[in-house]
C-alpha positions in Angstrom: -2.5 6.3 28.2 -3.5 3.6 26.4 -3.8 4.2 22.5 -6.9 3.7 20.8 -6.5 0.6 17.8 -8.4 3.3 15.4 -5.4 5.7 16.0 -2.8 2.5 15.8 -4.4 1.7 12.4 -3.8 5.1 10.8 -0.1 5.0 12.1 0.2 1.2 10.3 -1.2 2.5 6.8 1.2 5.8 6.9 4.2 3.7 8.0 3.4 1.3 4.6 2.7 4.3 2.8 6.1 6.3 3.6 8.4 3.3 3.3 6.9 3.0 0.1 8.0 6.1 -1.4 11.6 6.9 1.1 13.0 3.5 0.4 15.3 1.9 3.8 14.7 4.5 7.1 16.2 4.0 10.2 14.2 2.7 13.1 14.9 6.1 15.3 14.1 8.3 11.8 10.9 6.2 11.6 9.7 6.5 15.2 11.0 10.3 15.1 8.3 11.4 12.0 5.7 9.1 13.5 5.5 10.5 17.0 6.5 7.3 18.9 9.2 5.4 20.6 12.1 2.7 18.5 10.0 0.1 20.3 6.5 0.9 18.6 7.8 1.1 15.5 9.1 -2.2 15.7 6.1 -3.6 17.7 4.4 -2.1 14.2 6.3 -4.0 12.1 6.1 -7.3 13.2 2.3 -6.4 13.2 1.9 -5.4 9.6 4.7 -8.6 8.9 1.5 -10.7 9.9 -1.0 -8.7 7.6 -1.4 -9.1 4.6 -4.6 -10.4 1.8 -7.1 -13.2 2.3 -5.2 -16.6 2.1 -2.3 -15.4 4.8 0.5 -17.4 3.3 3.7 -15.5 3.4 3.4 -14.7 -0.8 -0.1 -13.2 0.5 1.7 -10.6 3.6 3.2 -7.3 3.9 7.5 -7.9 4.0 10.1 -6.3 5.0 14.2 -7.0 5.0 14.5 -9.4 8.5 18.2 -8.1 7.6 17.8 -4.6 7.5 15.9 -4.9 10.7 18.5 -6.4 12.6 21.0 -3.6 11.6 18.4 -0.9 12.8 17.0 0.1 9.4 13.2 -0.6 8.4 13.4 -1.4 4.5 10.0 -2.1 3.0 10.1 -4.9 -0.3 6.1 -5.9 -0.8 3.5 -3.8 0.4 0.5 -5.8 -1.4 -1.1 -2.8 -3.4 -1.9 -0.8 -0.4 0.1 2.2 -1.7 -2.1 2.2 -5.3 -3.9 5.0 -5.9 -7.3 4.5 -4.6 -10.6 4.7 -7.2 -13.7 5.8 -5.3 -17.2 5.3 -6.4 -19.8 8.1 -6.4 -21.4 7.9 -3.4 -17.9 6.9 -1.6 -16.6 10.4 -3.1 -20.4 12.1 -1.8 -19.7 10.9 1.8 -16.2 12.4 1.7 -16.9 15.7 0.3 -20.2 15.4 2.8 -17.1 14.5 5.8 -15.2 17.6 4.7 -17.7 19.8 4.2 -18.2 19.2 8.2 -14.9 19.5 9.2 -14.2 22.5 7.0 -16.8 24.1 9.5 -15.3 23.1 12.7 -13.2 25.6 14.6 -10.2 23.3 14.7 -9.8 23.9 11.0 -10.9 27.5 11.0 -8.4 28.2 13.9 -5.5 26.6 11.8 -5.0 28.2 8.2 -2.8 25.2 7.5 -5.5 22.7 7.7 -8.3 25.1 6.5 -5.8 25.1 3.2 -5.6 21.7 2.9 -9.1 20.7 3.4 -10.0 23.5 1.2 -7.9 21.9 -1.5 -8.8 18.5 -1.0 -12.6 19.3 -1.1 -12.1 21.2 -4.5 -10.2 18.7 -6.2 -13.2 16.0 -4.9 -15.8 18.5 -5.5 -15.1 18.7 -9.0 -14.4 15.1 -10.0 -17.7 14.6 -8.4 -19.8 16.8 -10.3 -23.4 17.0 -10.4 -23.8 14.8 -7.7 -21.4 16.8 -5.2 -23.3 20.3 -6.0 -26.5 18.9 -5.1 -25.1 18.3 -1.6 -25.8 20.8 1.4 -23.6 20.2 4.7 -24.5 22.8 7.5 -22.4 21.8 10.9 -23.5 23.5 13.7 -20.0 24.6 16.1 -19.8 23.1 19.3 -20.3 25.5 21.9 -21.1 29.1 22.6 -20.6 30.8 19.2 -18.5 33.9 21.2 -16.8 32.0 22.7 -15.7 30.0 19.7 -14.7 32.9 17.7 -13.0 34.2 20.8 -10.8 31.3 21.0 -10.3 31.1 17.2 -9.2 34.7 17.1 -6.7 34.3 20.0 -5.1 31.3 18.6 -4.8 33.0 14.9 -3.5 36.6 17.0 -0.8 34.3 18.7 -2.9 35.9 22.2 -3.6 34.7 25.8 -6.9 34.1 26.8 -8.8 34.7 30.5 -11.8 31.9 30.2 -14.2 30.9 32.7 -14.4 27.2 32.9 -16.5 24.3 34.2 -15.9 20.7 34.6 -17.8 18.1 34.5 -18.1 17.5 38.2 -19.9 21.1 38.2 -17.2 22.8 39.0 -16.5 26.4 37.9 -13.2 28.0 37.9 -11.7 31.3 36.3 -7.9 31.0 34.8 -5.7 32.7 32.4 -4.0 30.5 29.3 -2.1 30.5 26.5 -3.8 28.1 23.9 -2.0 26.0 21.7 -4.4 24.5 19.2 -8.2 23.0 19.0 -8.6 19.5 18.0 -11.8 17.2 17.4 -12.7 14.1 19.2 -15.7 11.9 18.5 -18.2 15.1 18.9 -16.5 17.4 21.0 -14.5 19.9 20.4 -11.0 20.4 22.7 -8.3 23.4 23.4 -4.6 22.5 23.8 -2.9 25.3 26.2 -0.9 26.5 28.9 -3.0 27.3 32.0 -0.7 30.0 34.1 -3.0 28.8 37.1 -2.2 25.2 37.3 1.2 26.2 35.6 1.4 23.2 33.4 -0.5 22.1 29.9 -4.5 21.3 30.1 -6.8 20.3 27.5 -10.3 22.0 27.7 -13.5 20.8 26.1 -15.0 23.7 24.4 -18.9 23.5 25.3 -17.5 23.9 28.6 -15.6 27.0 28.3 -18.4 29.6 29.9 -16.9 32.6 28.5 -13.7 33.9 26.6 -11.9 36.8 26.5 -8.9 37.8 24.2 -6.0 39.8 25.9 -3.4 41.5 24.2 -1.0 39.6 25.8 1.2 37.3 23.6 1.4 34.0 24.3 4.8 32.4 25.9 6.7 30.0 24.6 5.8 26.8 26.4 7.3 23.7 26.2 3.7 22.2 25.2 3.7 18.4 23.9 1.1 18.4 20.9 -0.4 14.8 22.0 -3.9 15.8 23.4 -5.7 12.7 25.4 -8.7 14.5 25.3 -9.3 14.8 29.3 -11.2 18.2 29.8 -8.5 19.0 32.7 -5.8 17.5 35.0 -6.9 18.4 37.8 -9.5 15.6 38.7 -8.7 12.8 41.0 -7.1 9.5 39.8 -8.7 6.7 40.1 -7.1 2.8 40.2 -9.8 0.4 38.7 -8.8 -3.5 38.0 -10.7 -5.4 35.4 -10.6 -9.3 34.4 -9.4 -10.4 31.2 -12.9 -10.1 29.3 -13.5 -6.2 29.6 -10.2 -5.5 27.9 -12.2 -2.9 25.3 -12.3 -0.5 28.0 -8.3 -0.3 27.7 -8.8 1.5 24.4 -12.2 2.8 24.8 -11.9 4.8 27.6 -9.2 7.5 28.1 -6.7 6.3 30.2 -3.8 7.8 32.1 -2.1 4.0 32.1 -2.9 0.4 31.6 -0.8 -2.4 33.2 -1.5 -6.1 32.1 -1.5 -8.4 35.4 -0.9 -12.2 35.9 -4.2 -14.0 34.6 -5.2 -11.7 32.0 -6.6 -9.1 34.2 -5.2 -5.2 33.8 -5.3 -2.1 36.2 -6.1 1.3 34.6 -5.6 4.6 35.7 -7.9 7.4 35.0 -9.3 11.0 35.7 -12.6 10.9 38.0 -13.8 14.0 35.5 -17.3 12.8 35.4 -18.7 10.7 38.2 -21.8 9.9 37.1 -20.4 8.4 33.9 -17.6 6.3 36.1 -20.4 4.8 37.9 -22.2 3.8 34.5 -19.2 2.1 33.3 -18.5 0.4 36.8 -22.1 -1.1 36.7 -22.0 -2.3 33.1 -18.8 -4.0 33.9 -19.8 -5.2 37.4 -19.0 -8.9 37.3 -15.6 -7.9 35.1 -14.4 -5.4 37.9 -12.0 -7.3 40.6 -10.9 -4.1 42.5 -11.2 0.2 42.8 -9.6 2.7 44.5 -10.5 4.8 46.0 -12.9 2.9 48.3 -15.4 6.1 47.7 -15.9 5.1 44.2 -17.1 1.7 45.4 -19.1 3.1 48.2 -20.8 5.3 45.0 -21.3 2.4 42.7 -22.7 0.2 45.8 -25.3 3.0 46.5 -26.3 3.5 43.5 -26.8 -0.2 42.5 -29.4 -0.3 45.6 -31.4 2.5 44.8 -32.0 1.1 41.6 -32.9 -2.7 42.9 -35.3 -0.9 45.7 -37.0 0.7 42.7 -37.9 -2.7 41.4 -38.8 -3.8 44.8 -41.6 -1.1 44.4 -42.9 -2.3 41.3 -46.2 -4.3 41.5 -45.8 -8.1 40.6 -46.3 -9.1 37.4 -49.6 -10.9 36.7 -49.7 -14.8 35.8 -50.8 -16.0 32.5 
């Protein structure tokens, strides 16, 4: 799946930030606490070795050791004030106790008293350097999805218990399965659930609003093998499909979730990705119609043709516009 430069970002500021303080790490230590492979750690480095403050001459960029690289370590030696503690402003500190009023209210957090603690502590800590200015603020988030259902989930994931839920997709499709959920994340709006499903016997992800009902068995969950990465596709099970792009629409690489993204001679890239909403694929398809060089499987195009001619006979119908 291709990784979205808004994730990459975060992973470049915390890779400053923790060289800063642990001094020399090697390259598999690095890419071990970060989540990745050796190779995107060092794809990350000589990325932040061309970053730096306006003017861009080499006194003005982030540094490293080109030694220590070449022996396998990553050693930090200027990190141009990016680790110093920040100073907000008042209304900078009002939108973040605003942003963590909200997500104190989400049922990720709620579901996880790890993160409910840490929020909690940040927001006090913020609340009260703020003062007057933070009291007066009111933040009311409204859960995603059936409240039951929500505090169904929450409750099995706190109890350590499997879950029977009846699910729909976005193709419409409705489907009853047993799982054992892992954890609830936030993406843009949505709300999604990390688990085991017993039916398709391998992980899923499932976007909450779609989860019809819940219900909490006393059964504990197994221990799966589960990888924590979610890519935020409702389920696995929808059909794959092969689109290639020219060089121009290369945003959709990171604004769409992918499954994979392969760079072709020219400029142009394939992706691969889940057919979970159709409707939406044929939106994206028409928007990037004179980008799009090729898509399988040849259904999708008969879709996208179809609809493109119902909406040109709809003009057709209009009456002519009048001369003036």
């Amino acid at each position: 799946m291709a990784e979205r430069a808004d994730d990459r970002l975060v992973r470049l500021l915390g890779i400053v930030a923790f060289l800063d303080g642990a001094g020399p790490v090697p390259v598999g230590d690095l890419a071990h606490r970060f989540g990745v492979s050796e190779r995107q750690v060092l794809d990350d480095v000589d990325a932040l070795w061309v970053s730096g403050t306006p003017g861009y001459w080499p006194d003005d960029l982030i540094d490293f050791d080109a030694d220590s690289i070449e022996r396998g370590v990553v050693r930090l030696t200027e990190a141009r004030g990016m680790t110093r503690p920040l100073r907000l402003g008042t209304r900078e500190a009002v939108a973040l106790v605003a942003a963590l009023r909200a997500m104190r209210e989400t049922g990720a957090v709620q579901a996880d008293p790890q993160r409910a603690g840490v929020v909690e502590s940040v927001l006090a800590k913020l609340t009260g350097a703020t003062g007057e200015a933070a009291a007066a603020l009111d933040v009311r988030l409204a859960p995603e999805g059936e409240p039951r259902v929500v505090a169904v989930v929450s409750s099995a994931l706190a109890a350590g218990h499997r879950l029977r839920i009846r699910y729909v997709t976005a193709s419409d499709e409705e489907s009853e399965r047993e799982i054992d959920p892992v954890s609830l994340h936030t993406q843009d709006e949505h709300a999604y659930l990390l688990a085991w499903c017993h039916r398709a016997q391998g992980r899923r992800t499932f976007r909450v609003d779609r989860i019809l009902d819940a219900v909490e068995l006393d059964t504990p969950v197994e221990g799966h093998d589960v990888d924590p990465d979610v890519d935020f596709t409702p389920t696995g099970d929808a059909p794959l499909a092969t689109i290639t792009f020219a060089s121009p629409a290369r945003a959709v690489a990171e604004q769409v979730p992918v499954e994979s993204v392969r760079d072709l001679p020219g400029g142009a890239f394939e992706v691969r990705l889940r057919v979970t909403n159709p409707v939406w694929l044929r939106q994206l398809l028409l928007a990037r119609a004179r980008h799009v060089l090729s898509v399988e499987p040849a259904s999708l195009v008969d879709d996208v043709r179809d609809a493109a001619r119902c909406a040109l006979a709809a003009y057709a119908d209009l009456p002519p516009a009048s001369g003036g």
